[in-house]
C-alpha positions, -999 to 999 in steps of 0.1 A, spaced: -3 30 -121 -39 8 -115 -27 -24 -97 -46 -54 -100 -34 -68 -64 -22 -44 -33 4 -61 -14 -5 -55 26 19 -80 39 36 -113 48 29 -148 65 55 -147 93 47 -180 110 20 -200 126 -1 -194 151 -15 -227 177 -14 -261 164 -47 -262 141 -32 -242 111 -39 -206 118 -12 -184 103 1 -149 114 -2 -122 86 22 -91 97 8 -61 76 31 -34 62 13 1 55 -22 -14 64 -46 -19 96 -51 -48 112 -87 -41 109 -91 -35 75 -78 -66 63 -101 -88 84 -126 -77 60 -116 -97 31 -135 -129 19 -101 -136 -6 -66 -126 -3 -33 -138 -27 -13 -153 -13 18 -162 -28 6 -158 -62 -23 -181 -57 -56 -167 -46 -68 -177 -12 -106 -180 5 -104 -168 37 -126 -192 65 -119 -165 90 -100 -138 103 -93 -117 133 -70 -91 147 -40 -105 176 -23 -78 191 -11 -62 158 -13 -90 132 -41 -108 115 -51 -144 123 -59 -159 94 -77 -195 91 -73 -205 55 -92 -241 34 -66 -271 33 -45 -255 62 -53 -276 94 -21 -281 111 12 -263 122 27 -280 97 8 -266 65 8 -233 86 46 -232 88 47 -241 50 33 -207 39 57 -186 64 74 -160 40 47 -159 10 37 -125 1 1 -112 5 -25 -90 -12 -57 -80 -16 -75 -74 -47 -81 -40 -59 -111 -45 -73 -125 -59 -38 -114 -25 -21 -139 9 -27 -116 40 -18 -133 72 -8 -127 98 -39 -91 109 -42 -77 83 -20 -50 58 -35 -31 27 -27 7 37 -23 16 8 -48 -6 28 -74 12 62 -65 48 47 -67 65 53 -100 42 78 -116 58 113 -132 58 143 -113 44 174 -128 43 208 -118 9 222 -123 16 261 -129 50 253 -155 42 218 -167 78 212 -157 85 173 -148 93 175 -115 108 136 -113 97 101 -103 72 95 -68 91 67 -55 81 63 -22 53 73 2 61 83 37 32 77 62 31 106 91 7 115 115 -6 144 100 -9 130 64 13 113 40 47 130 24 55 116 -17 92 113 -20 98 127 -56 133 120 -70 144 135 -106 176 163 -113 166 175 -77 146 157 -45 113 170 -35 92 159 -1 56 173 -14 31 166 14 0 151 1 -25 176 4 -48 174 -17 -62 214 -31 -30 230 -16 5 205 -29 -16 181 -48 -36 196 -80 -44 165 -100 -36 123 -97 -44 108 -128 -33 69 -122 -41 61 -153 -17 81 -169 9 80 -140 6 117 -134 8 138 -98 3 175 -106 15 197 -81 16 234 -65 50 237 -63 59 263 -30 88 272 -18 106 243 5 94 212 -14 130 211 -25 153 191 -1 185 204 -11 171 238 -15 183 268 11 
């Protein structure tokens, strides 16, 4: 489903005494959120003075935020980018988008289930597909994935032997 705002991560506390705060990103690098002029953060969108990569969290130096204390006052609040600031390559997708759409199998027409998670490896990511039966369909696109339509929240796939988790 199109997303209007990608959550990347959380405040998790401050950083020095002049107001910098410590962004700890889930599912996203470091360095591609330093890239953002405007984030949301806890609902309310943010300008972003700077930002820079610390070991592996962002530094963020937000307006209005010039001491520990206002730093520590935004520990916990939720942050996201906007979708319309990010241009992903053809065929690529935000997780959040993926999450919930139906499952079809492309050769029967068959619903498969529900993508409810993606699980990041090091060769590519895996959709977790739950319905009557649990499927881990490695997102390939070509060979497992035929088709993502986010609009519609439909994943056609190529179903193959093994997909099926409880399958011998």
């Amino acid at each position: 489903m199109k997303q209007e705002l990608i959550p990347v991560g959380t405040i998790v506390n401050a950083h020095g005494i002049r107001g910098e705060v410590k962004l700890n990103p889930v599912g996203f690098d470091p360095e591609f959120l330093v890239e953002f002029d405007r984030l949301c953060i806890g609902g309310k969108e943010t300008e972003v003075r700077s930002a820079r990569v610390h070991k592996s969290v962002v530094l963020l130096t937000l307006p209005g935020v010039e001491d520990m204390d206002a730093a520590l006052a935004l520990k916990g609040k939720s942050v996201s980018i906007y979708a319309e600031d990010v241009e992903l390559p053809e065929g690529e997708y935000f997780d959040v988008e993926l999450e919930g759409c139906t499952v079809v199998d492309d050769a029967t027409g068959d619903e498969l289930g529900t993508l409810k998670r993606v699980l990041h490896y090091p060769a590519h990511k895996v959709y977790e597909v739950k319905g009557t039966r649990e499927y881990l369909i490695p997102a390939v696109p070509g060979v497992f994935i035929a088709s993502v339509d986010i609009d519609a929240g439909v994943v056609r796939v190529h179903m193959m032997k093994g997909l099926v988790t409880d399958e011998n």
